[in-house]
Backbone as a chain_set.jsonl record, in Angstrom:
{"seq": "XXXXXXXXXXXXXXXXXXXXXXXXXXXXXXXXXXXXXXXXXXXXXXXXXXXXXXXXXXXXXXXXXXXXXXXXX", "coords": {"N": [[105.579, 78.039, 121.901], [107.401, 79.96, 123.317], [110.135, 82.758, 122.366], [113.163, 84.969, 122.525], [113.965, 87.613, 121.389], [117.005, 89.894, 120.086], [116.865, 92.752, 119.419], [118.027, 96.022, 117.68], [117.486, 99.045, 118.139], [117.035, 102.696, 115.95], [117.158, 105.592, 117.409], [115.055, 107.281, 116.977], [112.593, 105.542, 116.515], [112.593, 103.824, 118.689], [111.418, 105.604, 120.502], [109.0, 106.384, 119.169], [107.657, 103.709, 119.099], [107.579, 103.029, 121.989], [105.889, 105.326, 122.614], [103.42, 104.785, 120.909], [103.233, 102.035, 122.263], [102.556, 103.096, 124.448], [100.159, 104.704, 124.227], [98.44, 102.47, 123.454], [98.423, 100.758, 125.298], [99.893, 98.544, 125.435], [102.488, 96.475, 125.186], [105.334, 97.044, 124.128], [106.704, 94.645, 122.564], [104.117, 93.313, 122.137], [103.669, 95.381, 120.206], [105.557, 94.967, 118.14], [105.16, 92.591, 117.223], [102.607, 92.695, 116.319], [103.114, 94.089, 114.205], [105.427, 92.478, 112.879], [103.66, 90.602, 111.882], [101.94, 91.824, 110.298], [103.594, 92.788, 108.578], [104.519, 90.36, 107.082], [102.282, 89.142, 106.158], [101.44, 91.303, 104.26], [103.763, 90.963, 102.636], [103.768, 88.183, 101.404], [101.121, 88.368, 100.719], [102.338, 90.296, 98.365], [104.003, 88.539, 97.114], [102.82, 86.32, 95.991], [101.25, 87.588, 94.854], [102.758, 88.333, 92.251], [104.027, 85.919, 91.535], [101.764, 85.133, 89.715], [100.96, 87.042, 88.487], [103.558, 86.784, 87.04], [102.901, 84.39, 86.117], [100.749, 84.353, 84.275], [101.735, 86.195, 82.309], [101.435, 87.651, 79.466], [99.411, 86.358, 78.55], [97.129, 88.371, 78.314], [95.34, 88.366, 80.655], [94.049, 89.961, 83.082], [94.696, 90.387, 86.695], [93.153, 91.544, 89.93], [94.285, 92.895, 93.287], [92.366, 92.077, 94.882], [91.487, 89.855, 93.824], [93.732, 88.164, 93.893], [94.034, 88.258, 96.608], [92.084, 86.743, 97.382], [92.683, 84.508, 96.486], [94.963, 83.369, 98.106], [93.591, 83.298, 100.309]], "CA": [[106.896, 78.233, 122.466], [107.964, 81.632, 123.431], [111.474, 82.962, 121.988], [113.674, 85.975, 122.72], [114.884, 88.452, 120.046], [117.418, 91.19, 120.88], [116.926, 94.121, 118.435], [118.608, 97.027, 117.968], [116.539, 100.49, 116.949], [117.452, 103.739, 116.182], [116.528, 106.157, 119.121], [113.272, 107.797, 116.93], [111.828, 103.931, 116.237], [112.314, 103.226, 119.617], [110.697, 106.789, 120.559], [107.703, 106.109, 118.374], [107.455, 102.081, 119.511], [107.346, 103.015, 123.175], [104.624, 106.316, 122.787], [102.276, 103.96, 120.534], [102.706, 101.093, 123.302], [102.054, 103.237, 125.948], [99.091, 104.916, 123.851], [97.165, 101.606, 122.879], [97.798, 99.867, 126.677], [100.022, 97.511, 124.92], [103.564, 96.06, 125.169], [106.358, 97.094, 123.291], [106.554, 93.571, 122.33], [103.296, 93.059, 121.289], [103.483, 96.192, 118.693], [106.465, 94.813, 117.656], [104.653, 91.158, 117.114], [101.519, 92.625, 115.208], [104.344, 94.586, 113.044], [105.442, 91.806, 111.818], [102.418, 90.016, 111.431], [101.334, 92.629, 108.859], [104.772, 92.576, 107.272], [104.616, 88.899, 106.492], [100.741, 89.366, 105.225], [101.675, 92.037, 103.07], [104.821, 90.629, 101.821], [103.083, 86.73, 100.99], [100.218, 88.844, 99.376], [103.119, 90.44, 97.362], [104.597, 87.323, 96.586], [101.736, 85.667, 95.809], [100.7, 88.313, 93.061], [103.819, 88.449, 91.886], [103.68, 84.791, 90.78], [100.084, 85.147, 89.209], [101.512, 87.725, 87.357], [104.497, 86.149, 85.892], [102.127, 82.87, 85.197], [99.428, 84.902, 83.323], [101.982, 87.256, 81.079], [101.03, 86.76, 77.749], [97.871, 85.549, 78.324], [96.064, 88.605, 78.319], [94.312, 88.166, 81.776], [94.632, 91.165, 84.152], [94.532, 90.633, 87.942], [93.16, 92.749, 90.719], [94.64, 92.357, 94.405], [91.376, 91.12, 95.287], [91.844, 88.528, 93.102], [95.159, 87.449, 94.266], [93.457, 88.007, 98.118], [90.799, 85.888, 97.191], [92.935, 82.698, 95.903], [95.415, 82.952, 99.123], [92.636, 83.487, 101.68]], "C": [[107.29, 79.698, 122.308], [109.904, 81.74, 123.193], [111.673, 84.042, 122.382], [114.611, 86.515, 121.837], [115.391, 89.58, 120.77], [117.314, 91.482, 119.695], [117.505, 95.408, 118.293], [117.942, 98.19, 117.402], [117.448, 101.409, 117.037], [116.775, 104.92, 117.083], [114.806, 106.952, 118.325], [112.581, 106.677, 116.672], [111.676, 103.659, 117.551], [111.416, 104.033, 120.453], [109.383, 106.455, 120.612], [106.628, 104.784, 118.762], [107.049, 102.746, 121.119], [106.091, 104.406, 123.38], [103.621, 105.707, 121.893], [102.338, 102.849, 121.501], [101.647, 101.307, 124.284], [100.323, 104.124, 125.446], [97.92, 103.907, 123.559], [97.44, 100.461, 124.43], [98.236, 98.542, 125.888], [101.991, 97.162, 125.3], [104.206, 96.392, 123.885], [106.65, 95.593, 122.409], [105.521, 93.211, 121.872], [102.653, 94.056, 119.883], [104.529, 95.552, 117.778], [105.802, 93.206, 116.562], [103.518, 91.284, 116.197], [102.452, 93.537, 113.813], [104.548, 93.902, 112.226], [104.791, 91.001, 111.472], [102.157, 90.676, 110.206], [102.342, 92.381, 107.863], [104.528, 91.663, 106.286], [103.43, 88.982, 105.999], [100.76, 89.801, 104.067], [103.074, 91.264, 102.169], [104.479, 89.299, 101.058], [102.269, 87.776, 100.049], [101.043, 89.142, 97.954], [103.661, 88.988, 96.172], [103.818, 86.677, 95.414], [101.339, 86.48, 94.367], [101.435, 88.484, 91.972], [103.823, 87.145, 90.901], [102.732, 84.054, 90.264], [100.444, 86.071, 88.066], [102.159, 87.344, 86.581], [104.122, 84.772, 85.216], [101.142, 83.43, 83.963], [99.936, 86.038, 82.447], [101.766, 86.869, 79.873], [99.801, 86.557, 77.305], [96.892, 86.748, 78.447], [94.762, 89.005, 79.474], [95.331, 89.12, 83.099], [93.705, 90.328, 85.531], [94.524, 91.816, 89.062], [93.83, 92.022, 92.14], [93.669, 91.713, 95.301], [91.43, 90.245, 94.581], [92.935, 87.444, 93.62], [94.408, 87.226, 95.823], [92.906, 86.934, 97.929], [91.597, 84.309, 97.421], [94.189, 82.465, 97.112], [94.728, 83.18, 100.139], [92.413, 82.114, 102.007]], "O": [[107.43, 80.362, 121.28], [110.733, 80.998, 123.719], [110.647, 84.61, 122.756], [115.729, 86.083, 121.555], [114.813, 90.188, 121.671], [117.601, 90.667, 118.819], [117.258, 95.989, 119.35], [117.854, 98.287, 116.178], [118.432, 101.355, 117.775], [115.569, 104.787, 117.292], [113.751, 107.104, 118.941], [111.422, 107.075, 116.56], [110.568, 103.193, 117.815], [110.617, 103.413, 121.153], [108.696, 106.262, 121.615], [105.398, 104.75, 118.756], [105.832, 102.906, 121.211], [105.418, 104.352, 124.409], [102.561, 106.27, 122.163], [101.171, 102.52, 121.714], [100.692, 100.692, 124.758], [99.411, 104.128, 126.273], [96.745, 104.252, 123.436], [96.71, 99.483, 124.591], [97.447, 97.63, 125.643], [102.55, 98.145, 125.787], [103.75, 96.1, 122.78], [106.841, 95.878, 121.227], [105.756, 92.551, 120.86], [101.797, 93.827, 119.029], [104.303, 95.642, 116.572], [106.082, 92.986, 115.383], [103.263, 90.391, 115.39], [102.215, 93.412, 112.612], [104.22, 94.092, 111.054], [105.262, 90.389, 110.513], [102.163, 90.067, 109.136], [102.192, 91.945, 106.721], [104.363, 91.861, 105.082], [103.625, 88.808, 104.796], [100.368, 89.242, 103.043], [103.032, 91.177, 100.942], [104.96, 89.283, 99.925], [102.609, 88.026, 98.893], [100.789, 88.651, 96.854], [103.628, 88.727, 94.97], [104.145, 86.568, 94.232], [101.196, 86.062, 93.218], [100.961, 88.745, 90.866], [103.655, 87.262, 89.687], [102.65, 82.826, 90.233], [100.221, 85.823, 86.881], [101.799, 87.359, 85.404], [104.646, 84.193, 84.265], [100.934, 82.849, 82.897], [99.15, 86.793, 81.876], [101.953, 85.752, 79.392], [99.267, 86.559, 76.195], [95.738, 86.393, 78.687], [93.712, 89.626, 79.306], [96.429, 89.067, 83.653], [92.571, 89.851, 85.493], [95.366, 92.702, 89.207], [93.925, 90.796, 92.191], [93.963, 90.984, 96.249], [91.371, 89.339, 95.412], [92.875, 86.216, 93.682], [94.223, 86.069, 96.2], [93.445, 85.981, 98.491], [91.299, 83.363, 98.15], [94.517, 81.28, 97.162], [95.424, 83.3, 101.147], [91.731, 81.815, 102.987]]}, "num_chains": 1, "name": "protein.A"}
């Protein structure tokens, strides 16, 4: 199901958004769409290590972000 977001930028975001569209032969809309794809990747990874961390204080046992990758992959 396709939705419609209005957004509001500031004029160098929207600048920047529309000369990387038109550089990768892509839609403003679909930079916008792998944007926040990454966001939400990176921000879950965060999450995610975040509460690996606060389970394993104490204990001694260091985590790498491949580690944390690993166990939400």
């Amino acid at each position: 199901m396709r939705n419609v977001v209005s957004i509001s930028l500031p004029s160098p975001i929207l600048k920047k958004l529309k000369k990387e569209a038109k550089e990768e032969g892509a839609s403003r809309s679909e930079i916008i769409k792998r944007s926040l794809s990454r966001y939400f990747f990176s921000h879950d990874l965060a999450k995610a290590r975040n509460r690996a961390v606060s389970e394993l204080a104490g204990k001694g046992t260091v985590l790498t972000d491949e580690d944390v990758f690993k166990a939400v992959s």
